[in-house]
SEFI-554881 format. One record per residue (C-alpha): x, y, z. Coordinates in nm, 2 decimals, padded with zeros to 4 digits. Example, Ala and Ser with C-alpha at 12.3 -4.5 7.8 and 13.67 -1.06 7.14 Angstrom:
! SEFI-554881
<<01.23; -00.45; 00.78>>;
<<01.37; -00.11; 00.71>>;
END
This chain:
! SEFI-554881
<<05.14; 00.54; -02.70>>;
<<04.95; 00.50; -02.38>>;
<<04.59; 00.36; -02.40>>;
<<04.44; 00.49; -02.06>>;
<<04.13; 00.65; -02.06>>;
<<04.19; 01.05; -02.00>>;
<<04.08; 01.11; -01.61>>;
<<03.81; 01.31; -01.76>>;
<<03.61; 01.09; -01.98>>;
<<03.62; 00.87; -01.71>>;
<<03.51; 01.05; -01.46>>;
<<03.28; 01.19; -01.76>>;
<<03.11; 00.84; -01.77>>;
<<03.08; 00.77; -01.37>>;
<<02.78; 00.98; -01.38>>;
<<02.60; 00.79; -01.69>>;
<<02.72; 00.45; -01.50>>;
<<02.57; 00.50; -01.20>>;
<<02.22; 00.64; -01.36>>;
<<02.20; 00.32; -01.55>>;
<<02.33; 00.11; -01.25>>;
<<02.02; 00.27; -01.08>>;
<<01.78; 00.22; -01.37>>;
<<01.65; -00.10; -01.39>>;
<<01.55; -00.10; -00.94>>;
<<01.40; 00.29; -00.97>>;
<<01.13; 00.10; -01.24>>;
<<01.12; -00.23; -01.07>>;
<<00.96; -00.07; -00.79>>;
<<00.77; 00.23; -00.98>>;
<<00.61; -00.08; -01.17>>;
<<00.53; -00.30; -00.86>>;
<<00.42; 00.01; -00.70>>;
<<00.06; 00.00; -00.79>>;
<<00.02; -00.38; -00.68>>;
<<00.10; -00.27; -00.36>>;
<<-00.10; 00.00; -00.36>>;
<<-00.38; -00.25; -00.44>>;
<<-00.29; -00.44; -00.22>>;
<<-00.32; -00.20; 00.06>>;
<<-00.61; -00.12; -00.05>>;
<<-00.78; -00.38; -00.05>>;
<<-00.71; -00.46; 00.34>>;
<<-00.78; -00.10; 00.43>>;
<<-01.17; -00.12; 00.23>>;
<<-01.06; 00.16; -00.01>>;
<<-01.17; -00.01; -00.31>>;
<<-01.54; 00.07; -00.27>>;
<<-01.83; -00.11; -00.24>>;
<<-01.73; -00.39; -00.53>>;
<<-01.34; -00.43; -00.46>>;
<<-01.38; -00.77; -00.70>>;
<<-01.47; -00.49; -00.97>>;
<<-01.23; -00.23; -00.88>>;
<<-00.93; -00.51; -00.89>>;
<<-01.08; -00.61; -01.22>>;
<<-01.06; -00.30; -01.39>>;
<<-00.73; -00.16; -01.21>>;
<<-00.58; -00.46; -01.32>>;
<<-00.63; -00.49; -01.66>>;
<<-00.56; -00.13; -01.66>>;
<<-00.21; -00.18; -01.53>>;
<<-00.16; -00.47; -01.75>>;
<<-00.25; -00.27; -02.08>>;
<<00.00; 00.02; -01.99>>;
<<00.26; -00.21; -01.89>>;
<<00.27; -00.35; -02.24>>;
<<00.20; -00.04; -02.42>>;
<<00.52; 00.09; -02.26>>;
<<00.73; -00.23; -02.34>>;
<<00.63; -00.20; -02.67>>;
<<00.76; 00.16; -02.68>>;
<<01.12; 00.06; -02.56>>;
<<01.25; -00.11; -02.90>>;
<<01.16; 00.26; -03.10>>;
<<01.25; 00.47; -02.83>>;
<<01.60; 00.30; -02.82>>;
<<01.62; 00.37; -03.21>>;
<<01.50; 00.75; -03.18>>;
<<01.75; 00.80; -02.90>>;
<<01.99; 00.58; -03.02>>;
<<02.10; 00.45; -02.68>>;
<<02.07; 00.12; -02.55>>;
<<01.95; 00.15; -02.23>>;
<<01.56; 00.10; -02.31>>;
<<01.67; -00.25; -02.43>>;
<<01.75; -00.36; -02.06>>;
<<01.38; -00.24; -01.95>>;
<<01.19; -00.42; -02.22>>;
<<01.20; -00.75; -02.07>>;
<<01.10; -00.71; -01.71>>;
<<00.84; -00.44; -01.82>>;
<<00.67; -00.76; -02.03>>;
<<00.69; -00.96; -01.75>>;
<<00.55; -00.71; -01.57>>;
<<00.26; -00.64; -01.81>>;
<<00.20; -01.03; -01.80>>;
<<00.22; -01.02; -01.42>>;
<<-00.09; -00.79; -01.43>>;
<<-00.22; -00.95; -01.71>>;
<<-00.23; -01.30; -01.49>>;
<<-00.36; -01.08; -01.15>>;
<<-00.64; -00.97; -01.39>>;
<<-00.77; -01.29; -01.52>>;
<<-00.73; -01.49; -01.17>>;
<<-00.93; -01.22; -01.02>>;
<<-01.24; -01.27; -01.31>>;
<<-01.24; -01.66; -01.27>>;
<<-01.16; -01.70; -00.88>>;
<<-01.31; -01.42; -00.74>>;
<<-01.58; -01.28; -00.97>>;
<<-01.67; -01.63; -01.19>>;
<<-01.55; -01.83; -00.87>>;
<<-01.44; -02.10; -01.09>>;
<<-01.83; -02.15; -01.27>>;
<<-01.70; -02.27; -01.63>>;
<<-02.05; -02.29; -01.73>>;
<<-02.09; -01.87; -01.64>>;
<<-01.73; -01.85; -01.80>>;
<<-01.84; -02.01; -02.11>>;
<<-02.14; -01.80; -02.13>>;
<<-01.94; -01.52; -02.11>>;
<<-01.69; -01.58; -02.38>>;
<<-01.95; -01.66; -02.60>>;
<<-02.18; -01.30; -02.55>>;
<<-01.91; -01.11; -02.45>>;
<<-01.66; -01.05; -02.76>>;
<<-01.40; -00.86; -02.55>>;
<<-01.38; -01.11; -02.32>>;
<<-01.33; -01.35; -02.58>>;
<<-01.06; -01.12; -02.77>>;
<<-00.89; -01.06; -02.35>>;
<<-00.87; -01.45; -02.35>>;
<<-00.68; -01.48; -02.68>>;
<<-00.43; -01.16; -02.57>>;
<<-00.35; -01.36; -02.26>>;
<<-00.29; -01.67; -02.42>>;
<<-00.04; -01.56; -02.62>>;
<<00.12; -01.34; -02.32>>;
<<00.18; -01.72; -02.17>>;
<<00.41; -01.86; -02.38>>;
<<00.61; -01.50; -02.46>>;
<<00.71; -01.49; -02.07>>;
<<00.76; -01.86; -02.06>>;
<<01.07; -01.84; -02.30>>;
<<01.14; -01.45; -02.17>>;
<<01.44; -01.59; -02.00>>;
<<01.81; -01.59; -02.15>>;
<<01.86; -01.91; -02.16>>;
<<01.52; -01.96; -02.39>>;
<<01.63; -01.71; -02.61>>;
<<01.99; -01.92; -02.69>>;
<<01.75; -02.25; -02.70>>;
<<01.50; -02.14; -02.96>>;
<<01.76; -01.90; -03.15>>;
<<01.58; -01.71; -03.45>>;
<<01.25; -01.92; -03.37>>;
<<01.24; -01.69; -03.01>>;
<<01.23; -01.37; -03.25>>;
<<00.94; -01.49; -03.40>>;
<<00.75; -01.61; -03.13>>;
<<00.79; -01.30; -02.97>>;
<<00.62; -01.09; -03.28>>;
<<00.33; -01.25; -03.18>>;
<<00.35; -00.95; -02.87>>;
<<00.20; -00.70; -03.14>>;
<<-00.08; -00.94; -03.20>>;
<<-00.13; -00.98; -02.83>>;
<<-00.13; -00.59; -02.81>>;
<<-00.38; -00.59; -03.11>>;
<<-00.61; -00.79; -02.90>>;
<<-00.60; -00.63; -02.55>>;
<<-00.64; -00.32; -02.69>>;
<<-00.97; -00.44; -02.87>>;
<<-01.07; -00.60; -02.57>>;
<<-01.06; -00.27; -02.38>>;
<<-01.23; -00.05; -02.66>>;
<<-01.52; -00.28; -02.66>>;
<<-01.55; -00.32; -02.28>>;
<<-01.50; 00.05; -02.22>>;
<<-01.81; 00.24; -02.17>>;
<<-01.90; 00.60; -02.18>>;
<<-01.55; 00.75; -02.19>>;
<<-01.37; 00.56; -02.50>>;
<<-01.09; 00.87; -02.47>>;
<<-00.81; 00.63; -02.28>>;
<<-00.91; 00.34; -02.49>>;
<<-00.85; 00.51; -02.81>>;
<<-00.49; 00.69; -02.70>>;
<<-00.38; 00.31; -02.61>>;
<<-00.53; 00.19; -02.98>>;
<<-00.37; 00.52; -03.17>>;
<<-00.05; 00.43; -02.97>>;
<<-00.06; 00.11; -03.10>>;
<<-00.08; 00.21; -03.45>>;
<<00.19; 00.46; -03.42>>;
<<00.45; 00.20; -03.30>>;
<<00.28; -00.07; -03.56>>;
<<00.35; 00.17; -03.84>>;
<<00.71; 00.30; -03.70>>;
<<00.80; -00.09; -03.71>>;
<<00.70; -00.12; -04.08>>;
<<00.86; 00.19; -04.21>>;
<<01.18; 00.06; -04.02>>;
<<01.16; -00.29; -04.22>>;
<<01.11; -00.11; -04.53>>;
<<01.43; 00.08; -04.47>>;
END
């Protein structure tokens, strides 16, 4: 009995081969899209009066939806049952990280220009800056070991370390509840999203 793949499931899968082929560049570059667009931005004057301010905020921005949407991978591949968010999931971190790292160098070089005794101050009267500091912190060492050959290294400890992104999620979100001011509607969809994929992940380990 011959084993060959009938010509039309094969020709079946080219279509789903080439869409996933194409995946992972078409969101490379919608993710580093906005940093360009900052970027370009910021050369042309279209930040506004206070670009330090509008990097700040478009920044942390970025960096809170980038990890919101890597978070959203691992039960998206379990509702669809497909695969293909997996292979997402890791540059999306290191993308969240990447604006997570523009965000803070921007507060302490440009804005705090390196004053530890203003950086100080603010970490101890400012609670979300103080709860952004501990979010970032643990960021550091999750895209430290992001790489493959980490994850052989550290074996089951890598899986554990990288729980700690839900805590890092926990804190970023607080962070930008208790810096936001006025409008508290985008703050809260990121904090009720947060929950939603918190409690998906428990009612998966009870099952």
């Amino acid at each position: 009995m011959s084993s060959a793949v009938p010509a039309s499931a094969a020709a079946g899968r080219l279509p789903a081969l080439r869409w996933q082929v194409l995946l992972k560049p078409v969101v490379f570059l919608a993710a580093l899209a906005p940093f360009l667009y900052l970027l370009q931005a910021l050369f042309s004057g279209a930040l506004g009066p206070n670009p330090i301010d509008a990097l700040t905020d478009q920044t942390g921005t970025l960096a809170i939806r980038m990890l919101m949407i890597s978070l959203s991978l691992t039960p998206l591949r379990w509702l669809l049952k497909r695969t293909w968010p997996l292979k997402l999931r890791r540059m999306l971190g290191l993308f969240a990280f990447f604006y997570a790292f523009l965000h803070v160098s921007i507060y302490l070089f440009l804005d705090q220009q390196l004053d530890l005794g203003a950086i100080w101050e603010d970490l101890a009267e400012r609670p979300y800056i103080m709860a952004g500091t501990v979010a970032f912190l643990i960021l550091i060492p999750l895209a430290l070991t992001s790489t493959k050959g980490m994850v052989r290294r550290l074996g089951r400890r890598w899986a554990a370390l990288h729980r700690g992104v839900y805590i890092a999620g926990a804190a970023v979100v607080v962070h930008y509840v208790w810096l936001a001011k006025g409008d508290l509607i985008e703050p809260f969809v990121y904090l009720a999203l947060l929950l939603l994929l918190l409690a998906y992940r428990f009612v998966r380990m009870l099952r």
